[in-house]
N, C-alpha and C positions, 0 to 999 in steps of 0.2 A: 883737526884744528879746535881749540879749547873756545871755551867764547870770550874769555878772555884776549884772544888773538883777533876777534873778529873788532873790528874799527868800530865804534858808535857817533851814528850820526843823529844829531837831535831832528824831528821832524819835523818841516816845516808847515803853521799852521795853514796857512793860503798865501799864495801869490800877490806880492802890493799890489797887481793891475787891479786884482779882487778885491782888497782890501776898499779901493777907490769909487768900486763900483755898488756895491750896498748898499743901498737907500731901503726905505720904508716900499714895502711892495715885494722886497728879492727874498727867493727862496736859494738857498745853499743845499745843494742835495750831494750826498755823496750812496747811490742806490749799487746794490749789491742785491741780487735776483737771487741767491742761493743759500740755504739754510745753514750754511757755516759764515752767517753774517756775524762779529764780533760788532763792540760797543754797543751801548744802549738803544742809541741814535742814529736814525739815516739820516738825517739834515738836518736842517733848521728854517723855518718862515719869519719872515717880517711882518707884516701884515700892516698897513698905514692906518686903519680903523677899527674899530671893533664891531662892526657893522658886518656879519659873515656872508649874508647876501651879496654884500659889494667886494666882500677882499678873494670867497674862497672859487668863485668860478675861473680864476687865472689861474691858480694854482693847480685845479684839478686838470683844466687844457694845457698845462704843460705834463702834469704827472701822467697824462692820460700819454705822451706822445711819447714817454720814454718805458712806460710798464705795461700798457694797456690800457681798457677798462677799468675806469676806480669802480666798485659797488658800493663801499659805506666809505662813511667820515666820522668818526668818533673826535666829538670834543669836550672841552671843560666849560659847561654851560656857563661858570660864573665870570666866566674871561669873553664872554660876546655881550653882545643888545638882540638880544632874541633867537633862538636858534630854531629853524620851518623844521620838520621830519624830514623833508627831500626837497631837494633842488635840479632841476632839471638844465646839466650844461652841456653843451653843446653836442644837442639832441638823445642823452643819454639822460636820466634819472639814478642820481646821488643819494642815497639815503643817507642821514643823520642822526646820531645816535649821541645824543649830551645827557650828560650827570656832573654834577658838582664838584670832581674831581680834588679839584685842583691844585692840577699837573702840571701845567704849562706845557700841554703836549698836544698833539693833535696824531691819530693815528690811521692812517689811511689803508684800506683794506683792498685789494684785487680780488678779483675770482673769490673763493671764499674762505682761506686761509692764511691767504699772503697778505701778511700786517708788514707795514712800516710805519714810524714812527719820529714824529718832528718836535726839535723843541719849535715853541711860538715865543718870538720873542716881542715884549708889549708894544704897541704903537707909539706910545711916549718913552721910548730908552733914546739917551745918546748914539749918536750913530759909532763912539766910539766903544761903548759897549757892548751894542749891539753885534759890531763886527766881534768885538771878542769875543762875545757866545755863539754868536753862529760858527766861528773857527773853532772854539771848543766843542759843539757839537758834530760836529763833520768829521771831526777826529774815528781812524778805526779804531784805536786801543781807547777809548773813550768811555769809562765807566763812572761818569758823575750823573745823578739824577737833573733832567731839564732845571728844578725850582731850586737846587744846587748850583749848577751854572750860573743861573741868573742871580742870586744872590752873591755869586763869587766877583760877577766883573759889573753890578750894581757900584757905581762911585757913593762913598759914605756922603751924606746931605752937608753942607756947608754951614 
């Protein structure tokens, strides 16, 4: 069969139940455990603060309950209000690893090679934007850079 012959369906970016459900706080993860991970991106975070103390302990007890163990958090220092070296969530010690990046990324380590990586999307976007970056980053065929995203579904200022 040619591929020609094969039907194309365009993908669908998230489910409206999802769509409805996105507020400031939700993390969109689409996680794949295996090295023929395609796209950039395993998810995307909202985060409601830039306060990392307060936003990244939920995060890391959910990523914890579907991967394991996190060991490091690598962030873009200049997108927080202070980043500690380690954080200790829920009884386990987090290391933190910030540089100036920025990337708009966050990249979450297991064990000691298994990276994934999240767009962060800012505390102040629309939630209409925000949904649309986090649906463009969840995407598998997905090869836009996070600060690409966010400047694609950023509404021009009025």
């Amino acid at each position: 069969m040619a591929d020609s012959d094969i039907p194309h369906t365009p993908p669908l970016l998230l489910p409206d139940a999802i769509h409805q459900a996105v507020k400031p706080g939700t993390a969109l993860l689409r996680l794949e455990t295996t090295r023929s991970r395609e796209g950039l991106l395993d998810g995307a975070w909202w985060p409601r603060t830039r306060d990392i103390e307060t936003e990244l302990p939920a995060l890391i007890s959910v990523l914890t309950g579907h991967l394991g163990p996190i060991t490091r958090v690598g962030v873009d220092a200049s997108a927080w209000n202070g980043v500690p070296t380690r954080l200790v969530i829920d009884d386990q010690v987090v290391h933190l690893d910030s540089d100036p990046v920025g990337d708009d990324t966050v990249l979450i380590t297991r064990g000691h090679n298994d990276h994934f990586a999240l767009l962060v999307v800012p505390p102040d976007t629309t939630a209409d934007a925000a949904r649309e970056a986090m649906a463009r980053a969840v995407r598998a065929d997905n090869i836009t850079q996070a600060t690409q995203i966010l400047i694609a579904t950023t509404p021009e200022p009025e």
